[in-house]
LUMMIMI-971296 format. One record per residue (C-alpha): x, y, z; residue in one letter; chain; residue number from 1. Coordinates in Angstrom, 2 decimals, always signed. Example, Ala and Ser with C-alpha at 12.3 -4.5 7.8 and 13.67 -1.06 7.14 Angstrom:
// LUMMIMI-971296
<r x="+12.30" y="-4.50" z="+7.80" residuo="A" cadena="A" num="1"/>
<r x="+13.67" y="-1.06" z="+7.14" residuo="S" cadena="A" num="2"/>
END
This chain:
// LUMMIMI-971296
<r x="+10.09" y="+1.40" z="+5.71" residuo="X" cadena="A" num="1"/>
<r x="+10.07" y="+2.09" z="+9.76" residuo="X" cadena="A" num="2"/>
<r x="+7.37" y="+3.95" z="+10.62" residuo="X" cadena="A" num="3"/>
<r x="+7.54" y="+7.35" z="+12.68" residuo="X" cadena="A" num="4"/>
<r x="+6.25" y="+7.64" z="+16.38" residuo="X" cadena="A" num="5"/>
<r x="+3.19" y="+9.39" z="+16.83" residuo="X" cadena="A" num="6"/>
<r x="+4.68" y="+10.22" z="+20.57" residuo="X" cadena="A" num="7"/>
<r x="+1.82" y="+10.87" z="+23.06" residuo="X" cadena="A" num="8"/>
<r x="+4.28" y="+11.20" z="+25.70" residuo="X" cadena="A" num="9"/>
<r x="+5.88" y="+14.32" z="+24.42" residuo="X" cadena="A" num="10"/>
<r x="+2.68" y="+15.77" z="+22.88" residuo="X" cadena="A" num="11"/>
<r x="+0.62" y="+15.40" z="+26.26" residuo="X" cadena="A" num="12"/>
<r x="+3.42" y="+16.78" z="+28.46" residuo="X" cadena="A" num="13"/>
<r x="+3.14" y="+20.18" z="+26.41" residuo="X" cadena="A" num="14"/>
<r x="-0.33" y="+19.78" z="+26.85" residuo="X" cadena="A" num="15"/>
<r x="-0.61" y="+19.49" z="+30.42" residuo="X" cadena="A" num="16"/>
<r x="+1.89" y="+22.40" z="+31.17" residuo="X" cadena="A" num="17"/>
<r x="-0.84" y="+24.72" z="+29.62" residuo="X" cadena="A" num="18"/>
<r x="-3.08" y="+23.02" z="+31.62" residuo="X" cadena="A" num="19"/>
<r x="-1.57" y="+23.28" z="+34.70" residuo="X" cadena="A" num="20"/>
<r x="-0.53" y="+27.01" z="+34.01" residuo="X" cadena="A" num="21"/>
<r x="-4.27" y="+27.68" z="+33.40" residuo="X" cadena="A" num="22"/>
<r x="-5.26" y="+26.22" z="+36.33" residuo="X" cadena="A" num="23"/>
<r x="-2.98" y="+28.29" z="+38.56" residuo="X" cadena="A" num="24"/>
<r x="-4.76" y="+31.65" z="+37.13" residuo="X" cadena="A" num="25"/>
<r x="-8.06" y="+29.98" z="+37.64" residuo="X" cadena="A" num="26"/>
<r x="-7.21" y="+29.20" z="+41.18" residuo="X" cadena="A" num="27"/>
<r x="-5.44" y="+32.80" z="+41.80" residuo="X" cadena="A" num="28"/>
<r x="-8.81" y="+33.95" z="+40.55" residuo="X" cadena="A" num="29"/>
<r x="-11.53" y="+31.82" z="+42.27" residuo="X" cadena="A" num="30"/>
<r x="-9.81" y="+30.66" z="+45.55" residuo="X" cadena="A" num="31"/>
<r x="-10.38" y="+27.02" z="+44.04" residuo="X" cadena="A" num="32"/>
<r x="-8.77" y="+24.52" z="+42.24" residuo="X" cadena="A" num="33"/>
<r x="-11.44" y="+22.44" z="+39.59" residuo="X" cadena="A" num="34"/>
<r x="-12.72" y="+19.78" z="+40.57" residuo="X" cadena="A" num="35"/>
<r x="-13.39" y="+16.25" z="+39.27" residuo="X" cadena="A" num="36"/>
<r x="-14.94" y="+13.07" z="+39.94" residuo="X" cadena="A" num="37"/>
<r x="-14.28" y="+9.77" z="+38.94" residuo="X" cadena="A" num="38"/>
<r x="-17.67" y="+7.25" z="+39.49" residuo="X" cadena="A" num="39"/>
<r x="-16.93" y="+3.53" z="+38.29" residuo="X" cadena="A" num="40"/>
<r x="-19.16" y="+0.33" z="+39.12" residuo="X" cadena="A" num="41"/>
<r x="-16.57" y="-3.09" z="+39.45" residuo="X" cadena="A" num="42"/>
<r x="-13.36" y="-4.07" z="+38.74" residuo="X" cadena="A" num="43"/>
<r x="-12.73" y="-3.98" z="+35.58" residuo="X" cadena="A" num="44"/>
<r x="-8.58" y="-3.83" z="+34.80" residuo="X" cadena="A" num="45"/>
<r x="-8.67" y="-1.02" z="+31.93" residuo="X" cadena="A" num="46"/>
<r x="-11.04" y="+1.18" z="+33.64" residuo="X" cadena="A" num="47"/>
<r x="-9.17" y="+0.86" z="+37.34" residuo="X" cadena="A" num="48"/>
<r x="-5.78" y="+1.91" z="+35.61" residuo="X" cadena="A" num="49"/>
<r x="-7.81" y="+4.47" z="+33.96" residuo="X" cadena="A" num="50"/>
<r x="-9.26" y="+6.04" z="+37.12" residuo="X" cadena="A" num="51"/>
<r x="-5.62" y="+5.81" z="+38.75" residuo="X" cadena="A" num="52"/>
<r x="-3.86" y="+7.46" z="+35.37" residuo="X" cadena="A" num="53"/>
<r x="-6.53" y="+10.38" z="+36.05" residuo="X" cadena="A" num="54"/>
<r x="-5.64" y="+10.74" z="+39.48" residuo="X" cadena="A" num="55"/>
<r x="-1.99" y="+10.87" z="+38.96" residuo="X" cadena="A" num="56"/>
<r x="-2.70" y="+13.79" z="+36.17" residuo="X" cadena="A" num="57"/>
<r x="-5.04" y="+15.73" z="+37.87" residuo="X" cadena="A" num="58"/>
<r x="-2.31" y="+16.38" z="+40.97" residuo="X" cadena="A" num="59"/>
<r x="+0.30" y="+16.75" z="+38.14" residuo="X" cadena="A" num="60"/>
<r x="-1.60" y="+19.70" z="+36.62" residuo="X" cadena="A" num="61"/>
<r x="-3.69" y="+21.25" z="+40.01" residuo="X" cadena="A" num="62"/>
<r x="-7.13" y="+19.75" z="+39.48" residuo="X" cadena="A" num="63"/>
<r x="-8.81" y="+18.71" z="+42.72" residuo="X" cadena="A" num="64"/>
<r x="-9.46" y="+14.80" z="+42.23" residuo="X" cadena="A" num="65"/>
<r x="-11.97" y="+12.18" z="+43.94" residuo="X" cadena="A" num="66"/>
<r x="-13.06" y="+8.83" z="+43.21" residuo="X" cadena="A" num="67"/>
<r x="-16.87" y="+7.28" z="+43.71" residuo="X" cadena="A" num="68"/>
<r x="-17.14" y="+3.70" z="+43.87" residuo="X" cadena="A" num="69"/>
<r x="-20.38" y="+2.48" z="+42.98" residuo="X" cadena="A" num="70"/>
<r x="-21.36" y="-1.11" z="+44.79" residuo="X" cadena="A" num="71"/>
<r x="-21.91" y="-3.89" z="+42.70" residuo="X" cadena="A" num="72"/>
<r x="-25.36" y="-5.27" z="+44.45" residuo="X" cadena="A" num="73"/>
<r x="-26.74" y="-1.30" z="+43.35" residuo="X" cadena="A" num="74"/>
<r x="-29.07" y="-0.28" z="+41.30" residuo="X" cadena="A" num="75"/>
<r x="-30.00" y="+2.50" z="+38.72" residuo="X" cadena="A" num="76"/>
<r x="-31.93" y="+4.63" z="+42.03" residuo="X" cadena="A" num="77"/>
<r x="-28.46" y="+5.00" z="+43.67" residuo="X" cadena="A" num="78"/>
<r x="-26.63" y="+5.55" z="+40.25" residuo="X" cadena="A" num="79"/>
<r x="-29.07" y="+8.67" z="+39.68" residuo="X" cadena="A" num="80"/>
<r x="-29.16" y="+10.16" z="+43.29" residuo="X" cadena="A" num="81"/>
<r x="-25.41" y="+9.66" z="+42.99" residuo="X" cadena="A" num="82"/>
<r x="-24.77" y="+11.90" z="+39.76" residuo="X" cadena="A" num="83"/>
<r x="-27.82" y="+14.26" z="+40.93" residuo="X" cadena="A" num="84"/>
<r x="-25.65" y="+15.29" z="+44.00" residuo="X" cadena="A" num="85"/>
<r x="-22.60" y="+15.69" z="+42.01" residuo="X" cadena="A" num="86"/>
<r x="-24.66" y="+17.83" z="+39.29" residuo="X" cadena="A" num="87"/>
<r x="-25.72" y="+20.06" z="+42.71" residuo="X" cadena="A" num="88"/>
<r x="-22.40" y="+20.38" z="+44.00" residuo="X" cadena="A" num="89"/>
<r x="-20.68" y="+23.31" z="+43.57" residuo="X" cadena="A" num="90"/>
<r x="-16.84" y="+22.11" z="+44.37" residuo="X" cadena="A" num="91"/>
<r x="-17.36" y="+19.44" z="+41.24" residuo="X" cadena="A" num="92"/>
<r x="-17.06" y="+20.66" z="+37.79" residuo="X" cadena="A" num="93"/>
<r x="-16.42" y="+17.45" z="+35.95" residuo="X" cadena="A" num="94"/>
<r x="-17.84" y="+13.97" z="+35.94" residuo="X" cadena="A" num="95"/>
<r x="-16.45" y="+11.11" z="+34.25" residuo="X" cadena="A" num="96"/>
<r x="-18.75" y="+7.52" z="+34.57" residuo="X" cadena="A" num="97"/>
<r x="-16.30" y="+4.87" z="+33.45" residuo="X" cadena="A" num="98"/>
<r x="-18.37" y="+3.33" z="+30.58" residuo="X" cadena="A" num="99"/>
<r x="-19.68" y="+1.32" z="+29.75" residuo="X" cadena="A" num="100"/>
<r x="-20.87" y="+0.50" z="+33.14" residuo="X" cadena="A" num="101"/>
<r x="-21.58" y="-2.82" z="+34.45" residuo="X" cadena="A" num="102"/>
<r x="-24.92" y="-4.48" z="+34.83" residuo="X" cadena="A" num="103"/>
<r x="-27.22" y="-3.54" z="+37.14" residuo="X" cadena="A" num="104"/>
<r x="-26.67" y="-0.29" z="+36.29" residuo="X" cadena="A" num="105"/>
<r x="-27.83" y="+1.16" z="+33.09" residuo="X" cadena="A" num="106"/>
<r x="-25.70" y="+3.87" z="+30.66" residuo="X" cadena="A" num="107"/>
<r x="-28.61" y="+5.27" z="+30.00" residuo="X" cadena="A" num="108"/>
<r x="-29.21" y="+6.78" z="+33.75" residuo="X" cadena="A" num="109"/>
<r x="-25.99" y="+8.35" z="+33.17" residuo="X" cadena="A" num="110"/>
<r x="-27.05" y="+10.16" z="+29.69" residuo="X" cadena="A" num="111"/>
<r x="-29.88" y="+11.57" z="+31.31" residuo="X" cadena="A" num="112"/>
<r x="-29.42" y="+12.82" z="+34.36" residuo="X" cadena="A" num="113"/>
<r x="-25.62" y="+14.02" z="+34.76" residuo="X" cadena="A" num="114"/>
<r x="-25.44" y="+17.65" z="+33.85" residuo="X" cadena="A" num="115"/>
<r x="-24.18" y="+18.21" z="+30.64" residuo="X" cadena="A" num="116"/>
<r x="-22.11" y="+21.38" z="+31.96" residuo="X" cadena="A" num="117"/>
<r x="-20.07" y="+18.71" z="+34.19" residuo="X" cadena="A" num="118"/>
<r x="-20.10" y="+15.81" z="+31.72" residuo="X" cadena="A" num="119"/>
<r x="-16.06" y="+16.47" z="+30.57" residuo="X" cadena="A" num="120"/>
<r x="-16.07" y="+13.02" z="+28.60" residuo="X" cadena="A" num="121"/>
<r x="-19.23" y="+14.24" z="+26.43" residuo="X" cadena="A" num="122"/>
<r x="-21.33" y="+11.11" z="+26.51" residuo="X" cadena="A" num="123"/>
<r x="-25.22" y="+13.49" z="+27.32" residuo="X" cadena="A" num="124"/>
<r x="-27.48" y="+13.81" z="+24.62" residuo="X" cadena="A" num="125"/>
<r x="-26.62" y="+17.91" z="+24.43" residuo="X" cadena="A" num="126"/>
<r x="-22.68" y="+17.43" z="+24.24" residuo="X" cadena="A" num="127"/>
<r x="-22.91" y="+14.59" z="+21.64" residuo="X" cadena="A" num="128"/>
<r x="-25.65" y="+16.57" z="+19.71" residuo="X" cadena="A" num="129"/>
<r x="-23.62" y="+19.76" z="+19.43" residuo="X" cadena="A" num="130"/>
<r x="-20.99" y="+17.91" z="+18.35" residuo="X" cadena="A" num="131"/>
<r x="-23.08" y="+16.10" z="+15.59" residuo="X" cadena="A" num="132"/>
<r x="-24.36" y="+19.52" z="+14.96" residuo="X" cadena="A" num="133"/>
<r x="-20.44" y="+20.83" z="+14.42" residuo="X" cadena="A" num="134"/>
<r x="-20.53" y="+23.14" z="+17.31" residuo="X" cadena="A" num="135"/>
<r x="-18.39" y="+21.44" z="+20.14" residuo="X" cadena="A" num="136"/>
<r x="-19.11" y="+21.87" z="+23.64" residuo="X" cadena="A" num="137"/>
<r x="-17.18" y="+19.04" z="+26.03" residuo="X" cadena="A" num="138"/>
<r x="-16.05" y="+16.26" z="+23.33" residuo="X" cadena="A" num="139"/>
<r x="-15.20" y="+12.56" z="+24.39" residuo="X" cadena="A" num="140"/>
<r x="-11.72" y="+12.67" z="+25.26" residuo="X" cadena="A" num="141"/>
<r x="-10.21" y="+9.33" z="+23.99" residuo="X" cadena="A" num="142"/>
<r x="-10.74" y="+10.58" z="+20.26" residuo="X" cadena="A" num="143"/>
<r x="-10.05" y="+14.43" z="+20.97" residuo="X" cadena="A" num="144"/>
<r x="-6.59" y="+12.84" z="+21.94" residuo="X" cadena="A" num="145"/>
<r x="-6.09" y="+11.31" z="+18.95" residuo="X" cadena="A" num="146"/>
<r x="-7.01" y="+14.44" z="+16.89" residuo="X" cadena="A" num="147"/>
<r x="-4.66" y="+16.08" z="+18.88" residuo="X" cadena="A" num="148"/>
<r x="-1.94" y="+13.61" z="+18.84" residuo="X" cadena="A" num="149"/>
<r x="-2.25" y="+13.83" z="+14.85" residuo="X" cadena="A" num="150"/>
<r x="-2.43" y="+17.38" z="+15.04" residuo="X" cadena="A" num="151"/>
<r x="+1.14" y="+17.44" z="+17.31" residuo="X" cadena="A" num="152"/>
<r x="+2.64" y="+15.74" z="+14.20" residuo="X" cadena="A" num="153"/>
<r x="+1.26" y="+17.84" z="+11.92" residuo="X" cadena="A" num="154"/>
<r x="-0.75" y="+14.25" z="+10.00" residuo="X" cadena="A" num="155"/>
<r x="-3.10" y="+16.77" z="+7.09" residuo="X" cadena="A" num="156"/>
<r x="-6.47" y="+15.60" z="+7.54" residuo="X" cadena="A" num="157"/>
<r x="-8.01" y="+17.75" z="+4.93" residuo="X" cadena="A" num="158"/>
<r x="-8.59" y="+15.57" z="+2.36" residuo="X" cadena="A" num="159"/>
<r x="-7.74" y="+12.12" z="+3.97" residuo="X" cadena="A" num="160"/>
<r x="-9.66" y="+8.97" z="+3.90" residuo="X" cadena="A" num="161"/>
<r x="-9.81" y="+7.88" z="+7.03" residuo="X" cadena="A" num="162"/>
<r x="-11.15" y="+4.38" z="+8.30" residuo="X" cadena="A" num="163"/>
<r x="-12.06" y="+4.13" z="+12.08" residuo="X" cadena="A" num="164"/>
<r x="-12.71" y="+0.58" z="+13.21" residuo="X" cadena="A" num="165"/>
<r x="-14.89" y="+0.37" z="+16.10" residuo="X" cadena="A" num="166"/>
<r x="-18.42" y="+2.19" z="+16.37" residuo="X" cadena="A" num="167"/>
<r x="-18.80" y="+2.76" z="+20.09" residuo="X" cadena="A" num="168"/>
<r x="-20.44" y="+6.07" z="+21.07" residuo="X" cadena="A" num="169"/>
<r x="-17.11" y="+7.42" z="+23.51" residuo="X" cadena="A" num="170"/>
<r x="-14.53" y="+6.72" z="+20.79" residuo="X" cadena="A" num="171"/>
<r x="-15.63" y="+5.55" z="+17.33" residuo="X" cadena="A" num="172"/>
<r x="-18.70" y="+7.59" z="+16.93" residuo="X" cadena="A" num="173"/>
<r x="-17.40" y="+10.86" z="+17.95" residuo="X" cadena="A" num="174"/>
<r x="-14.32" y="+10.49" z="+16.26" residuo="X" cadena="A" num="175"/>
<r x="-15.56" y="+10.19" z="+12.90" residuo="X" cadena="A" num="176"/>
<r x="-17.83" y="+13.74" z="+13.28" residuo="X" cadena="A" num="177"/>
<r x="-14.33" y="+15.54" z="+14.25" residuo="X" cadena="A" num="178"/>
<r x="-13.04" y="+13.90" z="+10.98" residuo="X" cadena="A" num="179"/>
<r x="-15.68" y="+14.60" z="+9.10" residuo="X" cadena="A" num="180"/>
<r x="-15.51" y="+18.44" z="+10.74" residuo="X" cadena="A" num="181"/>
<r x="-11.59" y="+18.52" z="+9.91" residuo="X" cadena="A" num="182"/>
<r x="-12.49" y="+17.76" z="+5.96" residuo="X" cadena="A" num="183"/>
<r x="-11.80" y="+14.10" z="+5.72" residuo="X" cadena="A" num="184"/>
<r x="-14.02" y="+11.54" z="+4.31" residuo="X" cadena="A" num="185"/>
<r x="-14.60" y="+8.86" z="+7.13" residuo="X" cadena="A" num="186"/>
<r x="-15.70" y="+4.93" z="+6.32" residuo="X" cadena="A" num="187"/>
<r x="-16.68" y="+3.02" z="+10.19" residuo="X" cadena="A" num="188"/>
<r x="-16.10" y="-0.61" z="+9.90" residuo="X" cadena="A" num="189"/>
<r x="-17.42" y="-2.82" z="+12.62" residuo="X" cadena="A" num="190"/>
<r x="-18.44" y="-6.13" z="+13.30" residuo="X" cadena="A" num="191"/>
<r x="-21.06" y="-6.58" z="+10.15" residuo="X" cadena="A" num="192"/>
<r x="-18.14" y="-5.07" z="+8.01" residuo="X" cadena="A" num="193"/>
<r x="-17.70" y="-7.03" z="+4.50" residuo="X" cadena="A" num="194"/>
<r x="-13.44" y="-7.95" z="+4.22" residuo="X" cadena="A" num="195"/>
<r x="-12.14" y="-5.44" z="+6.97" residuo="X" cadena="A" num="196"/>
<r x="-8.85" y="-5.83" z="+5.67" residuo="X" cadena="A" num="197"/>
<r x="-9.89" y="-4.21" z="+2.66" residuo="X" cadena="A" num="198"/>
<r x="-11.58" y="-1.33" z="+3.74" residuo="X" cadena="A" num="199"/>
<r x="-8.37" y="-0.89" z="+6.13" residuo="X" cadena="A" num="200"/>
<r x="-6.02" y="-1.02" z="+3.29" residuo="X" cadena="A" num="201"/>
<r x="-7.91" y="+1.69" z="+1.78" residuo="X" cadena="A" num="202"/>
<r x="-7.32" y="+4.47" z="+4.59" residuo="X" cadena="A" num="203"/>
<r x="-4.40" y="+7.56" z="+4.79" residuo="X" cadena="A" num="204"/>
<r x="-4.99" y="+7.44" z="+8.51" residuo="X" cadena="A" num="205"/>
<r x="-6.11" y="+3.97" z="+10.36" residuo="X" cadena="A" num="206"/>
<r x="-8.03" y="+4.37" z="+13.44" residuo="X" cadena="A" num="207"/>
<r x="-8.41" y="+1.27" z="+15.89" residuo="X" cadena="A" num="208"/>
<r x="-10.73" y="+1.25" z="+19.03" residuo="X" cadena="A" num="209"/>
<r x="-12.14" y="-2.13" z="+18.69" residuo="X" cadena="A" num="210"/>
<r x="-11.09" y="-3.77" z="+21.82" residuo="X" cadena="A" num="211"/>
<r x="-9.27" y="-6.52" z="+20.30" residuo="X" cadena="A" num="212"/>
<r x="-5.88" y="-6.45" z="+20.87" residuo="X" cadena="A" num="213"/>
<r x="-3.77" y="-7.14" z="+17.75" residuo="X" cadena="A" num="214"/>
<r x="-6.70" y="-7.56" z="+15.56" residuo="X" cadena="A" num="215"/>
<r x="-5.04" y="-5.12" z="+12.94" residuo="X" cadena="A" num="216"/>
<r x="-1.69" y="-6.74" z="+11.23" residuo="X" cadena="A" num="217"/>
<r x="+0.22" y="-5.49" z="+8.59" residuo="X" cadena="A" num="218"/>
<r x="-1.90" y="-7.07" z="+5.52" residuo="X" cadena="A" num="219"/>
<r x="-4.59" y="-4.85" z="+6.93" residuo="X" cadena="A" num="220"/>
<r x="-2.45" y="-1.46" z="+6.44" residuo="X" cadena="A" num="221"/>
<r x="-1.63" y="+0.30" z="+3.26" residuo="X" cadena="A" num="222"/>
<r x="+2.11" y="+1.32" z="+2.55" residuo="X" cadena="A" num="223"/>
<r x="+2.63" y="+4.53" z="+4.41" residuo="X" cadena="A" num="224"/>
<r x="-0.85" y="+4.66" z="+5.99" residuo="X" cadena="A" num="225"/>
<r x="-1.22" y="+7.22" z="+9.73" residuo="X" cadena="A" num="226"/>
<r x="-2.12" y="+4.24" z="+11.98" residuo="X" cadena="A" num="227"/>
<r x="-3.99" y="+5.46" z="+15.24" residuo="X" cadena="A" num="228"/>
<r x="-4.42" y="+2.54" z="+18.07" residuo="X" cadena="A" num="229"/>
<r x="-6.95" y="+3.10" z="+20.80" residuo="X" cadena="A" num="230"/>
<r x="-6.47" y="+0.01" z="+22.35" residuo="X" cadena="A" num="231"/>
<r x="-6.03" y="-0.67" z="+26.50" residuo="X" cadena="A" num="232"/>
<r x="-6.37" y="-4.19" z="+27.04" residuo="X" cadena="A" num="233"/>
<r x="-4.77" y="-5.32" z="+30.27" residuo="X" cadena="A" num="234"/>
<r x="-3.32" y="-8.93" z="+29.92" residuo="X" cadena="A" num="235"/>
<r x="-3.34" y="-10.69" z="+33.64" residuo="X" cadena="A" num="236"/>
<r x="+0.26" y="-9.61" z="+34.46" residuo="X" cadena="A" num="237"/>
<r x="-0.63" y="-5.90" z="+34.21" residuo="X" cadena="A" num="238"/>
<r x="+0.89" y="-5.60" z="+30.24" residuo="X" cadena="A" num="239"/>
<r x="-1.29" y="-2.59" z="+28.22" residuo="X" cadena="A" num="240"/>
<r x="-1.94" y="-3.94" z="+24.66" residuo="X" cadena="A" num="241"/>
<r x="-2.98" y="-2.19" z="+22.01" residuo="X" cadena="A" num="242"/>
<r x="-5.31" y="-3.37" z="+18.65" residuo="X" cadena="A" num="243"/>
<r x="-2.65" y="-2.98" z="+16.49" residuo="X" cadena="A" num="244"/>
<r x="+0.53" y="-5.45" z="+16.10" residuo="X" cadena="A" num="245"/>
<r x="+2.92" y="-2.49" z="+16.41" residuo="X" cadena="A" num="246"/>
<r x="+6.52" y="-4.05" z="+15.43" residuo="X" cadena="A" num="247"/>
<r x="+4.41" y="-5.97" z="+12.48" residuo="X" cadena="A" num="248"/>
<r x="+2.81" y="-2.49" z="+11.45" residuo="X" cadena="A" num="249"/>
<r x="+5.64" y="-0.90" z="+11.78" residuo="X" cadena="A" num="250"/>
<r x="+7.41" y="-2.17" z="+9.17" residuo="X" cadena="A" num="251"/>
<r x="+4.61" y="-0.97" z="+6.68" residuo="X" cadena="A" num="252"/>
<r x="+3.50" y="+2.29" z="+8.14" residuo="X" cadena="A" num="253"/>
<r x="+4.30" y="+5.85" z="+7.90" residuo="X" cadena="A" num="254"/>
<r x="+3.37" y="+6.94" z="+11.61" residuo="X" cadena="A" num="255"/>
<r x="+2.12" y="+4.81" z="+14.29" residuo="X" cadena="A" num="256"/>
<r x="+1.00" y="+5.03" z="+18.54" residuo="X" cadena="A" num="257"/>
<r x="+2.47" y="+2.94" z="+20.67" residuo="X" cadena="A" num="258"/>
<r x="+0.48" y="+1.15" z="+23.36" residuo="X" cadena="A" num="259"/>
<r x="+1.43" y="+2.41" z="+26.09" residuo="X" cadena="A" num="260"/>
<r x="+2.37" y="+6.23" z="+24.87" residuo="X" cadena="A" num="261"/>
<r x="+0.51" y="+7.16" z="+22.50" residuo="X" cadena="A" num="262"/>
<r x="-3.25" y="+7.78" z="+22.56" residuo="X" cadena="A" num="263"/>
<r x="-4.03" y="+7.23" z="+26.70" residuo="X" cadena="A" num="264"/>
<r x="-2.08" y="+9.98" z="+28.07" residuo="X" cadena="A" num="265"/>
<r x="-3.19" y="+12.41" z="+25.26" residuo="X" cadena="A" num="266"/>
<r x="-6.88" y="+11.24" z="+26.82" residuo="X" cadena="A" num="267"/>
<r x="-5.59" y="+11.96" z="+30.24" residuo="X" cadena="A" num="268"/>
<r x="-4.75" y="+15.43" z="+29.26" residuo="X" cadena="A" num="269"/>
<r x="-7.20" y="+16.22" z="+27.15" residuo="X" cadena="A" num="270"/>
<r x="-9.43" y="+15.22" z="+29.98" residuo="X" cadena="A" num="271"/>
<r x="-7.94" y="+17.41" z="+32.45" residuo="X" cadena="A" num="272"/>
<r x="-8.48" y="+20.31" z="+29.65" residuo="X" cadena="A" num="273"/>
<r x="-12.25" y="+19.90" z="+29.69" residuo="X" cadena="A" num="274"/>
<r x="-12.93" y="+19.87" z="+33.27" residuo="X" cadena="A" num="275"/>
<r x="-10.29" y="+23.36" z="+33.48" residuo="X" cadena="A" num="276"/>
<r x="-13.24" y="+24.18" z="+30.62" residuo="X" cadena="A" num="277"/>
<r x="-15.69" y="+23.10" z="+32.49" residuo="X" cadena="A" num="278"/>
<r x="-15.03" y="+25.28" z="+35.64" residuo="X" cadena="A" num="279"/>
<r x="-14.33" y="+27.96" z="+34.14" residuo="X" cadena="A" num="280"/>
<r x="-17.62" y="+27.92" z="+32.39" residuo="X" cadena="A" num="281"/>
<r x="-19.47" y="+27.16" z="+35.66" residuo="X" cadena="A" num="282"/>
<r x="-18.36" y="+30.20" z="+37.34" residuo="X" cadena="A" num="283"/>
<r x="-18.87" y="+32.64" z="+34.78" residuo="X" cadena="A" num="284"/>
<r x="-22.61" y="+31.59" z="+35.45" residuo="X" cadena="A" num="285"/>
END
């Protein structure tokens, strides 16, 4: 067995041409393009490709695009007054804080004061709790991707036991409430988790945001499984790697992302979607 391509490529482009098609009505009505803002503390590899990979979509699709660097000797004051001006200004109608963000400053600040109208990557206490609640506002982006790269390929997840490893709050979390919402029965593994490569073997769909590239291998996947990989781990020389073994997987799988291709530019898009939400939204207020 060879598994299928779960092809974020092709499902992202058709994703951004609605996108960028909206965006030219919202402009012919407003005299505006959305806006977005990109706020990251440091260096970090992943989260620097990241912020470039959203620049390069947002002028693909028409959204206005700008990028705060925070300075590393800071401090939680000038994180706050920094989002506080951005929730005031009226040419911004998305946020994105690259998380998690870097001592001194604290994730925390960024939960409670950036507007929860503007947060498109759904990290405030309102966005996460209507999700919880099963009535979406602006969802994390990373795992709306992969609902809608699944969703692209036509994967059934009514029904499906799903197993998400990793139980972060922008990807893990959030992902298993949409699974939950789409009729699936969801198991989170993590770190504490008793013989992982059991509870993986037990999934229809795998889902992998752990941060470890090629922790999953094919004794870890069942014959046929969906296997989802969140992964974006920049080795030195610029290679993207993904928390999955994808040519070992392969051979066992049904369907599989590639890293790169498969998950990051569905977030990319899907990103781009919320903030066109988000604006339009803002001036219907």
């Amino acid at each position: 067995m060879v598994a299928a391509i779960l092809d974020g490529v092709e499902a992202s482009a058709a994703l951004r041409a609605n996108v960028s098609e909206r965006v030219q009505t919202f402009f012919a009505e407003n005299g505006h393009a959305p806006g977005l803002v990109t706020v990251m503390a440091g260096g970090d590899r992943s989260a620097s490709a990241y912020v470039r990979a959203l620049g390069r979509v947002a002028g693909r699709v028409g959204i206005q695009c700008r990028h705060i660097a925070l300075p590393v000797d800071g401090d939680d004051l000038h994180l706050r007054n920094t989002l506080l001006e951005l929730n005031e200004d009226r040419s911004v109608h998305g946020v994105i804080v690259q998380m998690p963000i870097p001592r001194p400053y604290s994730s925390s600040v960024v939960a409670e004061t950036l507007s929860p109208f503007k947060d498109v990557d759904g990290i405030t206490p309102h966005n996460a709790g209507m999700l919880a609640l099963g009535h979406p506002k602006l969802v994390p982006s990373t795992p709306l991707g992969g609902m809608e790269l699944l969703r692209h390929h036509e994967i059934p997840l009514f029904g499906a036991r799903v197993t998400i490893v990793g139980r972060s709050v922008v990807i893990g979390r959030p992902l298993a409430m949409m699974m939950v919402s789409a009729g699936a029965t969801v198991t989170i593994c993590h770190t504490a988790t008793r013989d992982l490569a059991e509870e993986c073997r037990k999934a229809d769909i795998l889902c992998v945001a752990a941060g470890r590239p090629g922790l999953v291998d094919r004794s870890m996947v069942g014959a046929g499984a969906v296997v989802l990989d969140f992964g974006t781990t920049y080795d030195t020389d610029g290679t993207v790697r993904g928390d999955v073994l994808f040519d070992d997987v392969r051979e066992i799988a049904g369907w599989i992302s590639p890293v790169p291709g498969g998950t990051l530019p569905m977030t990319t898009a899907v990103l781009m979607r919320n903030t066109l939400e988000a604006a339009i939204r803002q001036v219907a207020t």
